[in-house]
FIBAFI-734237 format. One record per atom (N, C-alpha, C, CB): residue in three letters; x negated, y negated, z. Coordinates in steps of 0.1 Angstrom, whole numbers, plus 5000, padded with zeros to 4 digits. Each point is the difference from the previous one (the first is absolute). Glycine has a CB too. Layout:
BEGIN
AlaXYZ...
This chain:
BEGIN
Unk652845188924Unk500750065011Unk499850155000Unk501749824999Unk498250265013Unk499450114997Unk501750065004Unk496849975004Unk503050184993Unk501150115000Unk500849995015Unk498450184983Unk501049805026Unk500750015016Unk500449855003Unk498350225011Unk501249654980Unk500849935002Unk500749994996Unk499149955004Unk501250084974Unk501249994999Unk500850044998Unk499449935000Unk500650245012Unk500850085002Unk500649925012Unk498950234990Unk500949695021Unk499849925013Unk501649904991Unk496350015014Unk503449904973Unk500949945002Unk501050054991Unk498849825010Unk501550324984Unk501350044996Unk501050015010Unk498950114984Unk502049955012Unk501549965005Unk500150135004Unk501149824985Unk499950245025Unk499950155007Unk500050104992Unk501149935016Unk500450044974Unk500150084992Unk499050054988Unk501849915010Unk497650034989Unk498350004990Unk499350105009Unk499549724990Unk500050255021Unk499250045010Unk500150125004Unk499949815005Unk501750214994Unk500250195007Unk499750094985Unk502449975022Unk497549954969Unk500250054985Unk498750054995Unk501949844995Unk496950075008Unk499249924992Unk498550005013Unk502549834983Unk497950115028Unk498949995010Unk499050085002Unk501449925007Unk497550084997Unk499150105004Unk499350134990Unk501549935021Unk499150054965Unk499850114987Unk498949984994Unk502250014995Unk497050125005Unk498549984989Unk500050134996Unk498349825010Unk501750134976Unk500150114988Unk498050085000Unk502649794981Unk497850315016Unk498450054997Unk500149974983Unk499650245022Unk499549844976Unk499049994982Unk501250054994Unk497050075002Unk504049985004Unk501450074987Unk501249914998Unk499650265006Unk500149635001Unk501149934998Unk501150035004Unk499049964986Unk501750085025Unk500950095005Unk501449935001Unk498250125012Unk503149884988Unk500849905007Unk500150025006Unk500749934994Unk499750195015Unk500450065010Unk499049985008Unk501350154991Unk498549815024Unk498949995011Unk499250134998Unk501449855020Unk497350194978Unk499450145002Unk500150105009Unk498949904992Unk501050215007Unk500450065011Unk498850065002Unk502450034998Unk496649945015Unk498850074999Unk499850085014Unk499049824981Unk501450345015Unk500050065009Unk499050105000Unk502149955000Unk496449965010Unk499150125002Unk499749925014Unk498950124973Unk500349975034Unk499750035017Unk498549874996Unk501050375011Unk498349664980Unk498649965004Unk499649894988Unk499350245012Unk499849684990Unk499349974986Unk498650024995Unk501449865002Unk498350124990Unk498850014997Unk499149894994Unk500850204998Unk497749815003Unk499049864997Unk499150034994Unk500249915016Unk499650014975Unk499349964990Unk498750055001Unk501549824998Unk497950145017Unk498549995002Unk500350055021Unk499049744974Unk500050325028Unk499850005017Unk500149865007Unk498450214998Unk501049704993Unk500049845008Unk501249964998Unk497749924997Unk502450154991Unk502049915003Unk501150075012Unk500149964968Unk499450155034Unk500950095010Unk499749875014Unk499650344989Unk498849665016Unk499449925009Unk501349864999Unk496950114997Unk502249864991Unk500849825002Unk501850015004Unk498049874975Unk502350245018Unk501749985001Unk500350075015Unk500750034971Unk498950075034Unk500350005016Unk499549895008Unk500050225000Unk499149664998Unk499049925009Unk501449904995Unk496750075000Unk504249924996Unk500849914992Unk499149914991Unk501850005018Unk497150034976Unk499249894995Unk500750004985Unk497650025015Unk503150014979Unk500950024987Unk501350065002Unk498150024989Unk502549935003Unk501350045000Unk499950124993Unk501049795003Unk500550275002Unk499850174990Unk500650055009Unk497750054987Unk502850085010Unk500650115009Unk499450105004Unk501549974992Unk498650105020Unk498750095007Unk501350115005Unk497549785012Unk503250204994Unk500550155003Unk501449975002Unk497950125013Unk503149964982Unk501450015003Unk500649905012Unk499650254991Unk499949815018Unk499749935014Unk500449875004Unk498350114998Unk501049854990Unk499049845004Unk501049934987Unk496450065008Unk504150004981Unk500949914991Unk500350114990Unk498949755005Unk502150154986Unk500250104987Unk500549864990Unk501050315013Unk498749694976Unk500549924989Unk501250005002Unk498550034985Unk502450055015Unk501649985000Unk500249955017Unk500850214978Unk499249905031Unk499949895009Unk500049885002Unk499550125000Unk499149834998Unk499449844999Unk501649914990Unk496250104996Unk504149944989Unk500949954996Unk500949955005Unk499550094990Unk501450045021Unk501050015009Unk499749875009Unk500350285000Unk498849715010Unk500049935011Unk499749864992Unk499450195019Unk500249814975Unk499349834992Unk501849964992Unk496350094987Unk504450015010Unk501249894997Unk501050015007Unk499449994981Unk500650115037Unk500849965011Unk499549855002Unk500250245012Unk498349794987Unk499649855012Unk500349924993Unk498150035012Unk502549944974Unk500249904995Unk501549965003Unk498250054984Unk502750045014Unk501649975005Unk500049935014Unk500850224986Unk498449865020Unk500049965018Unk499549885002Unk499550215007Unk499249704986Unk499449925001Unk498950035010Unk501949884990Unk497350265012Unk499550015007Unk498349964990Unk502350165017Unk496749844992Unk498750024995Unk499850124995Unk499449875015Unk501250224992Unk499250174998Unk501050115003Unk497749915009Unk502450204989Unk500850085001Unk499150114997Unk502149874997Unk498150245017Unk500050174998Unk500850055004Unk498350025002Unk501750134988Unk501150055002Unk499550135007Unk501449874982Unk500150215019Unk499850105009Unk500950094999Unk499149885013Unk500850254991Unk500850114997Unk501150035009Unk498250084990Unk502349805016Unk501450035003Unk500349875010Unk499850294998Unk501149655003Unk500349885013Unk499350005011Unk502050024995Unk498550095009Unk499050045015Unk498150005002Unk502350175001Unk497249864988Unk498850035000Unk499849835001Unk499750284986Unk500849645001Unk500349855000Unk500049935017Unk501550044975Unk499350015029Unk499949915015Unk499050065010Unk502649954999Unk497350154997Unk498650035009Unk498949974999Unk500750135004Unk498949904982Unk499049905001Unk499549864999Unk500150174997Unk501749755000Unk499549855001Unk499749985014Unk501449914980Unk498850205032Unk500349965017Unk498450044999Unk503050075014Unk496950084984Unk498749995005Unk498550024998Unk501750045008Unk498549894977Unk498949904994Unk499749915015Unk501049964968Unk499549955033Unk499549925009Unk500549995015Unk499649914980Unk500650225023Unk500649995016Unk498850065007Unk502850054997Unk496949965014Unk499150055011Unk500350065013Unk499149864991Unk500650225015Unk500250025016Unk500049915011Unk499150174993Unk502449775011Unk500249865008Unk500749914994Unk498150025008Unk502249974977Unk500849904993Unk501050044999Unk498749934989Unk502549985011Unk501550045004Unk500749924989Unk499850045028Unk501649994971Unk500650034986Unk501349945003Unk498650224992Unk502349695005Unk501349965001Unk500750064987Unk499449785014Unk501950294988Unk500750064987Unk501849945008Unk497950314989Unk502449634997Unk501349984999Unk500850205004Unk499449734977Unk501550225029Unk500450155005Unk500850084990Unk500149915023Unk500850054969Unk500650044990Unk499150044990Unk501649885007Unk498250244989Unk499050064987Unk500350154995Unk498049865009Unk501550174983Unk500550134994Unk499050115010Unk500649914971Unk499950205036Unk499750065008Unk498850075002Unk501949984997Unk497750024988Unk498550115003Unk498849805004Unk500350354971Unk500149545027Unk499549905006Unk499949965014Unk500749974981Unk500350095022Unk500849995012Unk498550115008Unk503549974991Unk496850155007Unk499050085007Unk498449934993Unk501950265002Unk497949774994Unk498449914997Unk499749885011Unk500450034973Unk500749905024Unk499149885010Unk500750025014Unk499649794979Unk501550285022Unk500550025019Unk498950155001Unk503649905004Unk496150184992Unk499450135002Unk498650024997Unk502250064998Unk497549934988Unk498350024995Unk499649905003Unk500050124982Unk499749805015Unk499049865003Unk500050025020Unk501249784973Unk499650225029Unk499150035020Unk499250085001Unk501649995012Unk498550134979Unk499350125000Unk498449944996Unk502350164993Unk497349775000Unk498849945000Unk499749835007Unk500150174978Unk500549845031Unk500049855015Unk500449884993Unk497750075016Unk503049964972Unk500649874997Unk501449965009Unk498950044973Unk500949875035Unk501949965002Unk501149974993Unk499149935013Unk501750074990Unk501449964990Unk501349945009Unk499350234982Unk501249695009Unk501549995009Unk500749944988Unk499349955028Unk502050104974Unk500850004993Unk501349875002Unk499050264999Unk501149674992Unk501149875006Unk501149984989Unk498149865012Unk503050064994Unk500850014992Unk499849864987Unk501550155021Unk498349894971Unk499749924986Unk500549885000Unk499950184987Unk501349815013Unk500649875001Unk500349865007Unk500350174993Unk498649925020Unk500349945013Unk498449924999Unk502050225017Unk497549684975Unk498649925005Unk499749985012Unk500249894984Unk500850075025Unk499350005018Unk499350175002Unk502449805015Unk497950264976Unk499750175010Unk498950014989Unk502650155012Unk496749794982Unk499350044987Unk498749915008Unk502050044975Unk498449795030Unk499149975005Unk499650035015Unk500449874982Unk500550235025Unk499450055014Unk499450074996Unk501249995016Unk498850114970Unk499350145000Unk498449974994Unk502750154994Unk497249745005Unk498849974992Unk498849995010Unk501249884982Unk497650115015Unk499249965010Unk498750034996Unk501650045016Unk497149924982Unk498449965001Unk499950164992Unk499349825027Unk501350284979Unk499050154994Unk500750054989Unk499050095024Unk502649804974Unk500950094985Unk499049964991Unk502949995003Unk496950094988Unk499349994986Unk500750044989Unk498150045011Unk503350034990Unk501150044992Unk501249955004Unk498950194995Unk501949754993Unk501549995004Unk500850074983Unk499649725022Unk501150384987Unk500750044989Unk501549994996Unk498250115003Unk502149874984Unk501449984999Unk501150084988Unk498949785012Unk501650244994Unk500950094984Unk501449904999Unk499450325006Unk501049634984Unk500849884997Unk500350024991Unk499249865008Unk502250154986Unk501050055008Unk499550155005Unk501949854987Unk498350145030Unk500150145006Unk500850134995Unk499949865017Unk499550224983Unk500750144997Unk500350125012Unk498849964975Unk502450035029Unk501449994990Unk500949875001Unk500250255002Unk499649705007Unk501149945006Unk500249824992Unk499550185026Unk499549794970Unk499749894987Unk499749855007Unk501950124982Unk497549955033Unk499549885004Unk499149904995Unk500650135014Unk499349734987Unk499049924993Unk499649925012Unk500950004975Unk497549995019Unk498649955010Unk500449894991Unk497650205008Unk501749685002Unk499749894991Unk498650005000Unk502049865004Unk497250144980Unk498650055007Unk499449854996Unk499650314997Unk500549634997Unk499349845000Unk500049945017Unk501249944970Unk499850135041Unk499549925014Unk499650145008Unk501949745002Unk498050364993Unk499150115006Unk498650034993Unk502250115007Unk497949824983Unk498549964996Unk499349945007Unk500550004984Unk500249865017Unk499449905009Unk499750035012Unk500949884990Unk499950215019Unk499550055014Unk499150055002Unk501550015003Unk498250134985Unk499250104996Unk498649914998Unk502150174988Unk498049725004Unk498749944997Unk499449965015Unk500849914973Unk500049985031Unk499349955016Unk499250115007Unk501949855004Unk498550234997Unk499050105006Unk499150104991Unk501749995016Unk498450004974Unk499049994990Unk500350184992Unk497849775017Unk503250234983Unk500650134997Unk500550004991Unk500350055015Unk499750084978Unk500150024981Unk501550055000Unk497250104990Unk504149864999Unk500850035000Unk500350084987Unk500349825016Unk500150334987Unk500150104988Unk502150014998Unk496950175009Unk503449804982Unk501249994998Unk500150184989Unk500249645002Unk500750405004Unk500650074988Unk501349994998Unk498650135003Unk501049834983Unk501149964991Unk500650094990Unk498949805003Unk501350315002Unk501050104991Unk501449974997Unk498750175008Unk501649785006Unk501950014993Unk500349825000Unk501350305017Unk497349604981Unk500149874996Unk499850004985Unk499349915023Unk499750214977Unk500150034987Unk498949914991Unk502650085006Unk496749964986Unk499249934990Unk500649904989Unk498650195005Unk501049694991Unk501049924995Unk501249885007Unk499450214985Unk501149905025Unk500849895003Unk499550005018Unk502350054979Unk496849975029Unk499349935012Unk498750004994Unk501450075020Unk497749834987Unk498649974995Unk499449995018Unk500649844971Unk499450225035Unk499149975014Unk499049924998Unk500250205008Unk498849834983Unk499049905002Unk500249884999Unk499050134994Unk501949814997Unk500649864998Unk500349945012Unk501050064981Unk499550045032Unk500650005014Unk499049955011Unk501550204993Unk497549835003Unk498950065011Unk499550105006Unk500649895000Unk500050234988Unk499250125005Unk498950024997Unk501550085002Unk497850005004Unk498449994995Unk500150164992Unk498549825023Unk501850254977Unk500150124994Unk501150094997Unk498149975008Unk502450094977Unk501050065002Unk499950114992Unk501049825007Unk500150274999Unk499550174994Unk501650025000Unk497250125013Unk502549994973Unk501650084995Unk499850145003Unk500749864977Unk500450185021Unk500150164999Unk500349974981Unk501350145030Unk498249884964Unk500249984979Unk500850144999Unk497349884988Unk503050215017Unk500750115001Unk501549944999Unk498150145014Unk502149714991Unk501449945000Unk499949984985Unk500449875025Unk500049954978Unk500549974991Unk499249954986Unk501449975020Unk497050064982Unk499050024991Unk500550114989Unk498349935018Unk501250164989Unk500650084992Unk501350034997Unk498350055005Unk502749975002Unk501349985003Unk501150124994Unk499149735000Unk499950374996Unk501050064992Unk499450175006Unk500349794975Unk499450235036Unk499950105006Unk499350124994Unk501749915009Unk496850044986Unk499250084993Unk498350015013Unk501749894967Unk498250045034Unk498449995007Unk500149895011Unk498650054978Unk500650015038Unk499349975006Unk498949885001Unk501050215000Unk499349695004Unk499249905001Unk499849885009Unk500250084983Unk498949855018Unk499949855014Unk499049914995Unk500450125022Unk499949754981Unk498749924995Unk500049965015Unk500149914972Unk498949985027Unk499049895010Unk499749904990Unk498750175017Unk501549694989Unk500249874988Unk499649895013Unk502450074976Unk496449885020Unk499249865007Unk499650004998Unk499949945009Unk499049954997Unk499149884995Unk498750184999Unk501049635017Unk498350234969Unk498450074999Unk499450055009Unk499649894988Unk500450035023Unk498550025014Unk500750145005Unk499249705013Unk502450294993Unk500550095007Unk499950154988Unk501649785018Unk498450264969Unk500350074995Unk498750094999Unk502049874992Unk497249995002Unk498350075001Unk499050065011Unk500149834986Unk500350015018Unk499250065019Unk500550105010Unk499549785002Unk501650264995Unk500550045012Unk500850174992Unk500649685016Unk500650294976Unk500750094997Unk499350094991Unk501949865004Unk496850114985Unk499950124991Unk499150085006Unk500449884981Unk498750025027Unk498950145010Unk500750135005Unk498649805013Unk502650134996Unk501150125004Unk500550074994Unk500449905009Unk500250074978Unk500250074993Unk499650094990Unk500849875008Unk497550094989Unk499050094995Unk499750095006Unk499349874991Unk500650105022Unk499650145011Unk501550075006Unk497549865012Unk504050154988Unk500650085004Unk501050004986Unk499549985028Unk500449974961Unk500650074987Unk501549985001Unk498150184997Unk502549695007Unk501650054997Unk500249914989Unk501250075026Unk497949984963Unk500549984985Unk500949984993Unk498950075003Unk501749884988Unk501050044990Unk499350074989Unk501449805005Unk499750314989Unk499350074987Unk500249924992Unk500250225002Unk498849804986Unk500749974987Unk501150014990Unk498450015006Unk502150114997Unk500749994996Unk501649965004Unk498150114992Unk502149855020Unk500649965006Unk500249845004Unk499650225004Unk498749734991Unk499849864995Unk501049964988Unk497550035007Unk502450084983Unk500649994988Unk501149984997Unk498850094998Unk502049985013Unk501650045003Unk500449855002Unk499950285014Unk499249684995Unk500249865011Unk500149854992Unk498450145020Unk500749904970Unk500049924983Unk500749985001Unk499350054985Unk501550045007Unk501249974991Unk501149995003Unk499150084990Unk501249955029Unk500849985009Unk500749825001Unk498550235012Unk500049744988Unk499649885003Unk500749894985Unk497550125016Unk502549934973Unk500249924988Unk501950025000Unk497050054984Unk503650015019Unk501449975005Unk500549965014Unk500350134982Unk498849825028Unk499949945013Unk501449914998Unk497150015006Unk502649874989Unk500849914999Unk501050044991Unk498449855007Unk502250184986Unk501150074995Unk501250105010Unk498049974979Unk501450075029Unk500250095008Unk500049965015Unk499150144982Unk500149745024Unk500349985009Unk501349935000Unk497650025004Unk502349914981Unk501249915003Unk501850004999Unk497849904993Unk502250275001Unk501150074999Unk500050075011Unk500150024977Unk499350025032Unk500050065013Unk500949905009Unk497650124997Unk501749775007Unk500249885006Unk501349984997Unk497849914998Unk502950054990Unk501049904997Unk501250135005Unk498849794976Unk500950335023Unk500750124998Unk500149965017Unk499250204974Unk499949865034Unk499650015010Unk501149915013Unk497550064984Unk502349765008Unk500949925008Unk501449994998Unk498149895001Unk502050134987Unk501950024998Unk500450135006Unk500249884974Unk499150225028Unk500550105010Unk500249995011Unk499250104990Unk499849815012Unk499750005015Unk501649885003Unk496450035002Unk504249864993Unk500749915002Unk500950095001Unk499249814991Unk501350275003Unk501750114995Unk499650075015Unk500450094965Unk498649985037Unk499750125011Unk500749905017Unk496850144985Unk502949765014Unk500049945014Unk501050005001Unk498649885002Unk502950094991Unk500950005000Unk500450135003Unk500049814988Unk499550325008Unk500950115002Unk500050055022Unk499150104966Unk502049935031Unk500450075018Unk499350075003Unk501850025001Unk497650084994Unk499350145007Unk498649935002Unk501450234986Unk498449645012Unk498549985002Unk500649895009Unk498150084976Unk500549935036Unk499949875012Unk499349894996Unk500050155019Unk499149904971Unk499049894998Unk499350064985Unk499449925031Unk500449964964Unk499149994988Unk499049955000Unk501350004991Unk497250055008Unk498749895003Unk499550014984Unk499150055029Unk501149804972Unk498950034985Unk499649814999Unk501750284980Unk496949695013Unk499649885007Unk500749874991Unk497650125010Unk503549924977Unk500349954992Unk501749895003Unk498350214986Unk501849905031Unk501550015002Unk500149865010Unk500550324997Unk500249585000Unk500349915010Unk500050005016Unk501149974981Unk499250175023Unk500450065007Unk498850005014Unk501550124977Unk497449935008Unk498450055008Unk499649935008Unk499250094982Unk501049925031Unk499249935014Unk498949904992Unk500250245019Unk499249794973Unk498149934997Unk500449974980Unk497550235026Unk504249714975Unk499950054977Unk499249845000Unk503350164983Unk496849765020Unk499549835002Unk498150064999Unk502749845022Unk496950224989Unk498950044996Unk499650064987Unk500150005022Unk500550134976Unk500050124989Unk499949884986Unk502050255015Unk498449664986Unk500749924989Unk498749914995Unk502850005010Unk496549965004Unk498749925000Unk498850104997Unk501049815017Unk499250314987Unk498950074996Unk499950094985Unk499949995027Unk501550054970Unk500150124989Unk500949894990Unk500250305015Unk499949744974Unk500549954989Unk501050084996Unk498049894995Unk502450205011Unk500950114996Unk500350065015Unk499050064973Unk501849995027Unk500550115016Unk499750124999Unk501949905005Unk497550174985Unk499150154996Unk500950084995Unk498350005016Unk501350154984Unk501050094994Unk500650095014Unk498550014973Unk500749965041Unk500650125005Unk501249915008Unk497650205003Unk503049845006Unk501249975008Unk499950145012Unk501849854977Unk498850085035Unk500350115011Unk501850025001Unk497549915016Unk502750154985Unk501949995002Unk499850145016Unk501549964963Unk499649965048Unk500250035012Unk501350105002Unk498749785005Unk501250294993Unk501950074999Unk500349995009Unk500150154987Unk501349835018Unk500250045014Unk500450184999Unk501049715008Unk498850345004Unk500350155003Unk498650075003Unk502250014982Unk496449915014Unk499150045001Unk499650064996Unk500249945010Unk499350194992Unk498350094992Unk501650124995Unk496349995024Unk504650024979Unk501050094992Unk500549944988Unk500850095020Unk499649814986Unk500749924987Unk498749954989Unk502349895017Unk496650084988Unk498549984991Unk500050164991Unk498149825023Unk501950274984Unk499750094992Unk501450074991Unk497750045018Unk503449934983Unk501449984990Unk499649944991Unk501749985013Unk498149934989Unk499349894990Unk499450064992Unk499749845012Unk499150234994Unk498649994990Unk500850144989Unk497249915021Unk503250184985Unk500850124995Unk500549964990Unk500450105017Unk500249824984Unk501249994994Unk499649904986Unk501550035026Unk497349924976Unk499449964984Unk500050054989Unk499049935009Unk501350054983Unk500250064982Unk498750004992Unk502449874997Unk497649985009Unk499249984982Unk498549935014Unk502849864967Unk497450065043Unk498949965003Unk499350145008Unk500949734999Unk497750315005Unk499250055002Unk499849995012Unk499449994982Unk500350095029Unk499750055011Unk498050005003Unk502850154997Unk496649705005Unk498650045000Unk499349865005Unk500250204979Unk498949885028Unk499349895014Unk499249894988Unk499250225030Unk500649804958Unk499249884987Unk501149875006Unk499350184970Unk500149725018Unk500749885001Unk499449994988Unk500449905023Unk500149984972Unk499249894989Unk500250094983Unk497749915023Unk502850194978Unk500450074987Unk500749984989Unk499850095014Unk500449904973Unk500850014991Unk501850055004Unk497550044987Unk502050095020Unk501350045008Unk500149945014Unk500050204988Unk501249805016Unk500649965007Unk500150115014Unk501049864977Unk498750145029Unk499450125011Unk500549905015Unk497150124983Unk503549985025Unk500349995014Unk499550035011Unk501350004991Unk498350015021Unk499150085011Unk500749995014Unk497849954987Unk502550115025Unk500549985010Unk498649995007Unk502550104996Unk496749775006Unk499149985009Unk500050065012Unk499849834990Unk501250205019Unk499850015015Unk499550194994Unk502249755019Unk498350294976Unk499750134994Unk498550054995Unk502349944994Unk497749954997Unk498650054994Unk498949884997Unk501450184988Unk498449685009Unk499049984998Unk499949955012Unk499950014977Unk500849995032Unk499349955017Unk500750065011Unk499349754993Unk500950385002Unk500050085011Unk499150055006Unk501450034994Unk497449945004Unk498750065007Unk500049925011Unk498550074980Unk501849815021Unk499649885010Unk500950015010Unk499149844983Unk502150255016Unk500850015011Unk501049875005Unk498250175006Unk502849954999Unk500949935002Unk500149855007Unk500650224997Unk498549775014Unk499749885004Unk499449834993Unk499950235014Unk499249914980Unk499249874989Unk501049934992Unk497950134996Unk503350014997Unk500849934989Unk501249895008Unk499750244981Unk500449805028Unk501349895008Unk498849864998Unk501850195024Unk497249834984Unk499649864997Unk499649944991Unk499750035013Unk500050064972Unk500549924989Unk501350004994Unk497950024997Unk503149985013Unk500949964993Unk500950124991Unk498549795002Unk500650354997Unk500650104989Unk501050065008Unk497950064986Unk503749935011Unk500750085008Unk500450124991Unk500849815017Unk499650304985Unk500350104997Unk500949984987Unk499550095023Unk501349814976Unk501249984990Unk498849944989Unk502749945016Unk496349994981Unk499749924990Unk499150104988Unk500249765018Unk500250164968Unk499550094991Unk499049924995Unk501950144996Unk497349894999Unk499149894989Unk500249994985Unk498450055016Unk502049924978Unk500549974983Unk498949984991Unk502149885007Unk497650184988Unk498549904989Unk500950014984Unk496850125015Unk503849754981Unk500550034989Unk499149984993Unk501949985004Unk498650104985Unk499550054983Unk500149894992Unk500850235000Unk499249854984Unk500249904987Unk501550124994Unk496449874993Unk504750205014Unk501350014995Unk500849935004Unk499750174997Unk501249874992Unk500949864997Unk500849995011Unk500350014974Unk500249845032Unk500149945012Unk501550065001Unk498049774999Unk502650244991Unk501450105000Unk499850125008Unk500649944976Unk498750185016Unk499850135006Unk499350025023Unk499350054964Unk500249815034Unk499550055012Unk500649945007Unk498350064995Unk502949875004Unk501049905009Unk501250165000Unk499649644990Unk500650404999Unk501150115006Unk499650125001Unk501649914992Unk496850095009Unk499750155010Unk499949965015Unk498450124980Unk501049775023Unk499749925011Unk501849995009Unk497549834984Unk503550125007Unk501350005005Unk500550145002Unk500549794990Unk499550325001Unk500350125004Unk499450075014Unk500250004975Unk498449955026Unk499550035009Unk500149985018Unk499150004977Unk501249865019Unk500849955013Unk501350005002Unk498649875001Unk502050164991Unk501450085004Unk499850125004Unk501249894985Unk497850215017Unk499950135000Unk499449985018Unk499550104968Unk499149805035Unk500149985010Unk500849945012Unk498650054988Unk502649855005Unk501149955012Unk500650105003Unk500549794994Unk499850355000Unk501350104998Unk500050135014Unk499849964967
């Protein structure tokens, strides 16, 4: 049995630990850290054979890095993907999984609910080069199968939505997506790695921002891309060799070791995450609690079939709106004021404010963002401290 198989049948926790690791001639434990721009060869025919891909080997920063390579070889293993590249930030991640394979005339279905700078990309950049787009509401399959048609070649989805914690069912928007022979890119940041699997679903490709909950501890910038071989080889690395939205190495590194308390940390997030969220619903000063764990949640029967957990973030709706939202946020102690998610800390954001106020006020009514709601991404502190900064806090915005 060779090394990638039986890294294939360890257990998760092995795999975020253990996966994707090759030691050089010093025996290292630690993953290497190999931080240089270029490499060098042996012989001029070996430079030839290794750009012609006729040998394996590394040729330029560019094109790969040993740590790197580590990084993505033991995402793709958690994910169950074929392949995984990574990238220097979420965004660079979704752009170029779209436009690896999009063209002038191909048109693009996006669940409408998404984190904002998504939002502009596919309602704003992508027309800019004759791709179409239309935006539907995720939940709604009749509006997913009007929006489809012969020339979509992209369907995208963010599951659970950010902010508002809407959930796609993507195993029957796969299926729609497929009939017309269209590739389905899921981003799964706030489903989160470990506890949603898209591909299991029917997505055909999925991409993080690793800046979350990969890394999770608010140190480095990062994004992967995770599918099948044909799509990563044929399509995604050409792209990505010619416009460079790389990951560094050393930020590969960061992403390591991020990675080897994943599950330790997803799963104190989570458990933290839903007993807040059960206490929060009950309090007055809030109209609504979204979070996909909560009985409550329009789509938790779905959330329940797709995620194995309800994640770490939560939305809470105050009533009094964008005054009483920002009492609130003031009025925090111990939790943090900052548009991240997916962190060790426990960090808040007033979306209609900042991470999708670019898209305007119109855009946000139709997803749903009203002025009162906050976004929550809880931490790993103790479920005590952040229940009575959280209560201090909403007593400060009912007042």
């Amino acid at each position: 049995m060779g090394r990638k198989e039986r890294e294939r049948a360890w257990a998760p926790a092995t795999q975020l630990v253990r996966g994707g690791s090759e030691r050089s001639q010093h025996g290292e434990t630690s993953e290497a850290l190999y931080l240089t721009s270029g490499f060098v060869y042996d012989s001029a025919a070996q430079g030839d054979a290794r750009t012609a891909d006729e040998e394996e080997g590394y040729v330029y920063g560019r094109f790969g890095n040993p740590t790197v390579t580590m990084f993505e070889e033991r995402l793709a293993l958690i994910e169950g993907a074929d392949a995984c590249r990574a990238t220097a930030t979420g965004m660079a991640a979704l752009f170029a999984a779209l436009m690896s394979q999009l063209r002038a005339g191909d048109h693009v279905v996006a669940s409408r609910v998404m984190f904002g700078a998504c939002h502009v990309m596919i309602d704003q950049l992508l027309p800019r080069y004759g791709i179409e787009t239309d935006l539907v509401d995720g939940t709604d399959l009749d509006a997913w199968e009007r929006a489809l048609r012969p020339e979509t070649r992209c369907v995208f989805i963010e599951s659970p939505g950010n902010p508002t914690m809407a959930i796609v069912d993507i195993a029957a928007v796969s299926a729609l997506a497929h009939a017309v022979g269209a590739r389905v890119i899921v981003d799964n940041v706030l489903g989160m790695p470990l506890v949603q699997r898209p591909l299991a679903h029917g997505a055909d490709i999925v991409i993080y921002s690793t800046t979350k909950h990969v890394d999770g501890q608010g140190r480095c910038l990062g994004g992967a891309i995770l599918g099948s071989d044909d799509f990563i080889t044929d399509e995604l690395v050409p792209f990505m060799r010619t416009t460079g939205p790389v990951m560094s190495p050393f930020n590969a590194w960061v992403m390591l070791k991020g990675l080897e308390t994943l599950e330790l940390r997803t799963a104190r997030m989570c458990e933290t995450a839903a007993r807040l969220a059960a206490v929060l619903e009950r309090h007055p000063a809030l109209a609504a609690v979204h979070y996909p764990g909560l009985p409550s949640h329009p789509q938790h029967a779905l959330a329940a079939r797709q995620m194995s957990r309800g994640g770490s973030v939560l939305a809470l709706d105050l009533r009094g709106g964008r005054e009483a939202a920002f009492r609130f946020l003031d009025s925090l102690a111990l939790i943090d004021i900052s548009n991240n998610l997916g962190d060790a800390k426990s960090l808040a954001t007033h979306p209609a404010s900042t991470t999708h106020q670019k898209i305007g006020a119109e855009a946000r009514a139709a997803l749903g963002i009203g002025d009162g709601l906050v976004r929550l991404s809880v931490g790993l502190e103790a479920e005590s401290n952040l229940w009575a900064d959280l209560e201090q806090a909403l007593h400060a915005a009912a007042a």
